[in-house]
Short mmCIF file of the C-alpha atoms (twelve columns), coordinates in Angstrom:
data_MODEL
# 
_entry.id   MODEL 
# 
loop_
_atom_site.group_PDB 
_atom_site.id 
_atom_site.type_symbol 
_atom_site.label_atom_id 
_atom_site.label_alt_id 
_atom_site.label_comp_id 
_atom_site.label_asym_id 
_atom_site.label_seq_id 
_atom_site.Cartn_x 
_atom_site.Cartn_y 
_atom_site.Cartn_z 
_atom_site.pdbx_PDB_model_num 
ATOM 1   C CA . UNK A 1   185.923 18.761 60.140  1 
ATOM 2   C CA . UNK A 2   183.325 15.872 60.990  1 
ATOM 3   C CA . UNK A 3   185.898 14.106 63.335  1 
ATOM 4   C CA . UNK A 4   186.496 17.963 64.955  1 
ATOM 5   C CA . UNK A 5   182.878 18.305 65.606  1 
ATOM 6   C CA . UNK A 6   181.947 14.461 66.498  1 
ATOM 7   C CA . UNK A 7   184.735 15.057 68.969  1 
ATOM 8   C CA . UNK A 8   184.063 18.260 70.677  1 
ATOM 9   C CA . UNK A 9   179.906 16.519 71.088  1 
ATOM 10  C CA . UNK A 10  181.059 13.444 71.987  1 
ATOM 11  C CA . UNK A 11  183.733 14.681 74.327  1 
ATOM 12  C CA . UNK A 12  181.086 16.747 76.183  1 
ATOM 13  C CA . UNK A 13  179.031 13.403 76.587  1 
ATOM 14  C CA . UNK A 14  181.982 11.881 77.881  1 
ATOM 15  C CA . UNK A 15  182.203 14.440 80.566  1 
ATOM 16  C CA . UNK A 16  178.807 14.752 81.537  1 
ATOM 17  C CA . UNK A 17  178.439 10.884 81.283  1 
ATOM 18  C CA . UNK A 18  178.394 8.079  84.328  1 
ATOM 19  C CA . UNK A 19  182.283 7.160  84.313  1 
ATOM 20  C CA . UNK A 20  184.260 3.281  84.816  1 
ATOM 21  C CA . UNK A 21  181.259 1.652  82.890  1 
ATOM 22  C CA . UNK A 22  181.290 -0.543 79.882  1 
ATOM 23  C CA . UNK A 23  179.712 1.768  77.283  1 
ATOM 24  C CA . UNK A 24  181.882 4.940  78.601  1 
ATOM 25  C CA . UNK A 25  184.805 2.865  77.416  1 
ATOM 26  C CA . UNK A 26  183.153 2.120  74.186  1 
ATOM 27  C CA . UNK A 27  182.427 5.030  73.741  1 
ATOM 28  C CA . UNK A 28  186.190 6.498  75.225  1 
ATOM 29  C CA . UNK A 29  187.961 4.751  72.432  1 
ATOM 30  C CA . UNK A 30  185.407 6.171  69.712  1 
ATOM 31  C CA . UNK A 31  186.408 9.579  71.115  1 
ATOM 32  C CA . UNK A 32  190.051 9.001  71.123  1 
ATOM 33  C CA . UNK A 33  190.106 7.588  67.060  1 
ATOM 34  C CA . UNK A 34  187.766 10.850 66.414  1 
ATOM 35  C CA . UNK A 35  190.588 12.641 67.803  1 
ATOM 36  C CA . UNK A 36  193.539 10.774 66.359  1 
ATOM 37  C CA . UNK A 37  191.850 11.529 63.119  1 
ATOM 38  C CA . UNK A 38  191.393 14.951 63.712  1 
ATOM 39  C CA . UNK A 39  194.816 15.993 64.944  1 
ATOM 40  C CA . UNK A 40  196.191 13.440 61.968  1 
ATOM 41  C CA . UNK A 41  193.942 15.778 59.116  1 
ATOM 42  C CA . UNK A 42  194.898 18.808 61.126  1 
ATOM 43  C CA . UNK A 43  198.294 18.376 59.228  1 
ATOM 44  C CA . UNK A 44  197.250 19.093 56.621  1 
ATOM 45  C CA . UNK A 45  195.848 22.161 56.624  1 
ATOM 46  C CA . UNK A 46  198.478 24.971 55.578  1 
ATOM 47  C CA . UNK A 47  195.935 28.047 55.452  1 
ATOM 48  C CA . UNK A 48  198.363 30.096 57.961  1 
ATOM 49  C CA . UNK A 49  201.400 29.679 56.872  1 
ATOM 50  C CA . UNK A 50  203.864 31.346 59.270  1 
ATOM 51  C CA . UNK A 51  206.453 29.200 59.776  1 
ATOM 52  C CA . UNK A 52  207.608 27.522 56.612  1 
ATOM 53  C CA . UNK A 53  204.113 25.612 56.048  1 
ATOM 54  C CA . UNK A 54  203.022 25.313 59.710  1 
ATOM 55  C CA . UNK A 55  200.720 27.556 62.019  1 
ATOM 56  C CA . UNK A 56  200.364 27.935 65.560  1 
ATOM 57  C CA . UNK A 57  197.686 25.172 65.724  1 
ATOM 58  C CA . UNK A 58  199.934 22.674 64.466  1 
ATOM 59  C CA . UNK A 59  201.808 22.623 68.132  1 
ATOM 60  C CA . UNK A 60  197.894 20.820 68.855  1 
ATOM 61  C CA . UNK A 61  198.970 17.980 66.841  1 
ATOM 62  C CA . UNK A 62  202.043 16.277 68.911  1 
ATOM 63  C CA . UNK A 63  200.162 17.836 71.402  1 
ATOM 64  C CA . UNK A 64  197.266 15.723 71.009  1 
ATOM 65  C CA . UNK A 65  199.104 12.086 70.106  1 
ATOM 66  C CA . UNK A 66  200.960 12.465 73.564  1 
ATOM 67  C CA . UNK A 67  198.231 13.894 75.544  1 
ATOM 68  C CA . UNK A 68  195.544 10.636 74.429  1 
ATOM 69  C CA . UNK A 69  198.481 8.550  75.053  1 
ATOM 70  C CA . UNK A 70  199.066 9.321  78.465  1 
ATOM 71  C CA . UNK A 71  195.448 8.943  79.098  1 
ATOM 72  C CA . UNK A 72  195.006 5.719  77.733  1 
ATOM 73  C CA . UNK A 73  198.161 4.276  79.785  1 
ATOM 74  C CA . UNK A 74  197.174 6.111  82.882  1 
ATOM 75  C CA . UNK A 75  193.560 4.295  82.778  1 
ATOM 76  C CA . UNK A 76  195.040 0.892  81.813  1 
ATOM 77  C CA . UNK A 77  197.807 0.991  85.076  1 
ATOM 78  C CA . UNK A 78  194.254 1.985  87.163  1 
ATOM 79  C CA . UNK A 79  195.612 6.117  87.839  1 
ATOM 80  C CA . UNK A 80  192.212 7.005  87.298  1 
ATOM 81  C CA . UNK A 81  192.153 10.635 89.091  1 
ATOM 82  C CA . UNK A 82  195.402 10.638 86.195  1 
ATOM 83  C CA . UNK A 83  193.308 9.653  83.613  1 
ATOM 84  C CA . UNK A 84  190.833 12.094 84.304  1 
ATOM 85  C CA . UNK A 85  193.126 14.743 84.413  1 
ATOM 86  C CA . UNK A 86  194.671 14.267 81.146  1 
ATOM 87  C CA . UNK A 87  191.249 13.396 79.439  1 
ATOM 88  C CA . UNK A 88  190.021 17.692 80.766  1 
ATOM 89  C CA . UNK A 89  193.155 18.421 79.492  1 
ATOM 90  C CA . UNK A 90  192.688 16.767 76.346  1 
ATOM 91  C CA . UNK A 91  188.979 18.171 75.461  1 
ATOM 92  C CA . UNK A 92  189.690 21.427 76.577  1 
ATOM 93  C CA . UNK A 93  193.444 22.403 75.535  1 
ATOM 94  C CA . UNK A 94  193.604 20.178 72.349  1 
ATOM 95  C CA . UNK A 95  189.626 20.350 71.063  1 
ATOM 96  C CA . UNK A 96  188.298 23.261 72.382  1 
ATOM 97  C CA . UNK A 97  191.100 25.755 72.552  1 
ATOM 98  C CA . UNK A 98  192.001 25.232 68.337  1 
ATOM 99  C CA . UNK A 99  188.382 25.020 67.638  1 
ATOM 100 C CA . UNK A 100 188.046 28.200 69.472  1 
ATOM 101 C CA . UNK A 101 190.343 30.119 67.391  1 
ATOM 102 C CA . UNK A 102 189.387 27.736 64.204  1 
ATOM 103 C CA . UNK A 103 185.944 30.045 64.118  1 
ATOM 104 C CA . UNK A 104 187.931 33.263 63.502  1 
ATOM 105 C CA . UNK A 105 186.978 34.592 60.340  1 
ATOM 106 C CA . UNK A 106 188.241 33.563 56.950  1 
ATOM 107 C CA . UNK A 107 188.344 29.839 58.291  1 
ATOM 108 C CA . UNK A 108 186.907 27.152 57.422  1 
ATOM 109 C CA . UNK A 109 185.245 26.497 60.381  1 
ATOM 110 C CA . UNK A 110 183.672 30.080 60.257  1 
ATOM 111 C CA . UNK A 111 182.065 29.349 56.759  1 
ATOM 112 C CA . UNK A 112 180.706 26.021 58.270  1 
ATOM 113 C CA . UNK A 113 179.157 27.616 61.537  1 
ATOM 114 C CA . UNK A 114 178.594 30.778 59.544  1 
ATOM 115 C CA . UNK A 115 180.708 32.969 61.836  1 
ATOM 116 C CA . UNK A 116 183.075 34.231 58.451  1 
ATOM 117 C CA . UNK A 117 181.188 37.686 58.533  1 
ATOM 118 C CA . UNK A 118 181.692 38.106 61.795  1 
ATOM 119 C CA . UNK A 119 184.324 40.909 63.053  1 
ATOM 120 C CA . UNK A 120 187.463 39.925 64.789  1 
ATOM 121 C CA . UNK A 121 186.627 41.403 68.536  1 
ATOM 122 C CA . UNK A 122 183.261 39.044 69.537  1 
ATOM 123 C CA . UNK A 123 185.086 36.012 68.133  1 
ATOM 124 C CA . UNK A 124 188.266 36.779 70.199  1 
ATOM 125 C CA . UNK A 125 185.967 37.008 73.191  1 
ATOM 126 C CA . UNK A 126 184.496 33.617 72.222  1 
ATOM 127 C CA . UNK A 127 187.712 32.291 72.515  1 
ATOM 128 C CA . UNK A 128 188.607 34.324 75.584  1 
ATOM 129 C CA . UNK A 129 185.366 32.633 76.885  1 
ATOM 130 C CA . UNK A 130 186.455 29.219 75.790  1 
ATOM 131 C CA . UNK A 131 189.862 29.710 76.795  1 
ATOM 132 C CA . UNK A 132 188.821 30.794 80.430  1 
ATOM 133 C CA . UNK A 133 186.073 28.123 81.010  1 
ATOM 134 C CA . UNK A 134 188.319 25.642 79.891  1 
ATOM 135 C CA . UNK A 135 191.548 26.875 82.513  1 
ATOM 136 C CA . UNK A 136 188.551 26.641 85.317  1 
ATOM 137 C CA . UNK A 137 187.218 23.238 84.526  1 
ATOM 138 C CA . UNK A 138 190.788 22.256 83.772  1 
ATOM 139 C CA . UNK A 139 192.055 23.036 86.872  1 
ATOM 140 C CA . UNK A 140 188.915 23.034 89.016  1 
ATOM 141 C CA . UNK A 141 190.884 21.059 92.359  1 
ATOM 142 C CA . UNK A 142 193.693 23.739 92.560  1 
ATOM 143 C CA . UNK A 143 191.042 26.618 92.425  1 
ATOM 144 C CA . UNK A 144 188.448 25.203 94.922  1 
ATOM 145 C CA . UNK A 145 191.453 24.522 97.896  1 
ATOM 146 C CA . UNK A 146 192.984 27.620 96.905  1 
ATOM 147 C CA . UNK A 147 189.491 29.732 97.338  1 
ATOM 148 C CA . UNK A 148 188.990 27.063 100.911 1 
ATOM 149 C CA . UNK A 149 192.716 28.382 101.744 1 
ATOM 150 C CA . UNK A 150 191.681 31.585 101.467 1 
ATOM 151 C CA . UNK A 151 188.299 31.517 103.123 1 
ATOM 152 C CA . UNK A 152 190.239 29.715 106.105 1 
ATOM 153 C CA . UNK A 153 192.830 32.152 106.025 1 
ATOM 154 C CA . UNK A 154 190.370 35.056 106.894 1 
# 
């Protein structure tokens, strides 16, 4: 849970943080062990068991090793704009989505953030929230020439 959380703060630095410089790569590679731990842990929780001893977040985990892979080669050939790409994707499909849900009561995470009493509905919005934020930010080139398409268009 303390790699999960280092990860979704220090991801958010990351993104808000002057890129190509020496401490953002420091710092990069601190972010991507955070996460290999995370997703690595992450398989080890069986509190949903719906298939055999596995839960829908566990499709996070390959997920995750393949995503910070592709990252990490894409910055090292110099496909930056690639890089970028799969780094959003990373943060916001493979942290924030399953941490999203992860708050739902009777998790773990709920008792930690103190969201267990909580009912069902304003924690599904949460993730809704998450889950729509993330898609925007995610995907924020396709929307802006799509909306400049449009506006053109008219």
């Amino acid at each position: 849970m303390i790699c999960a959380v280092s990860c979704l703060f220090l991801g958010l630095y990351m993104l808000l943080s002057k890129k190509g410089t020496k401490h953002h790569k420091q710092v990069g590679w601190v972010w991507v062990l955070l996460m290999l731990a995370t997703a690595t842990s992450a398989t080890f929780i069986h509190q949903l068991r719906m298939i055999w001893i596995f839960s829908p977040i566990h499709i996070f985990v390959p997920v995750t090793f393949i995503g910070l892979f592709s990252g990490i080669r894409h910055a090292r050939a110099g496909r930056i704009a690639a890089h970028r790409a799969s780094m959003r994707s990373m943060y916001w499909g493979a942290l924030c989505i399953p941490f999203a849900f992860a708050l739902l009561p009777d998790r773990v995470l709920a008792y930690m953030f103190g969201t267990r009493d909580l009912e069902w509905f304003p924690m599904a919005l949460v993730a809704a929230i998450v889950l729509g934020v993330g898609a925007y930010y995610r995907w924020e080139p396709f929307w802006k020439k799509s909306i400049q398409r449009l506006l053109s268009a008219n």
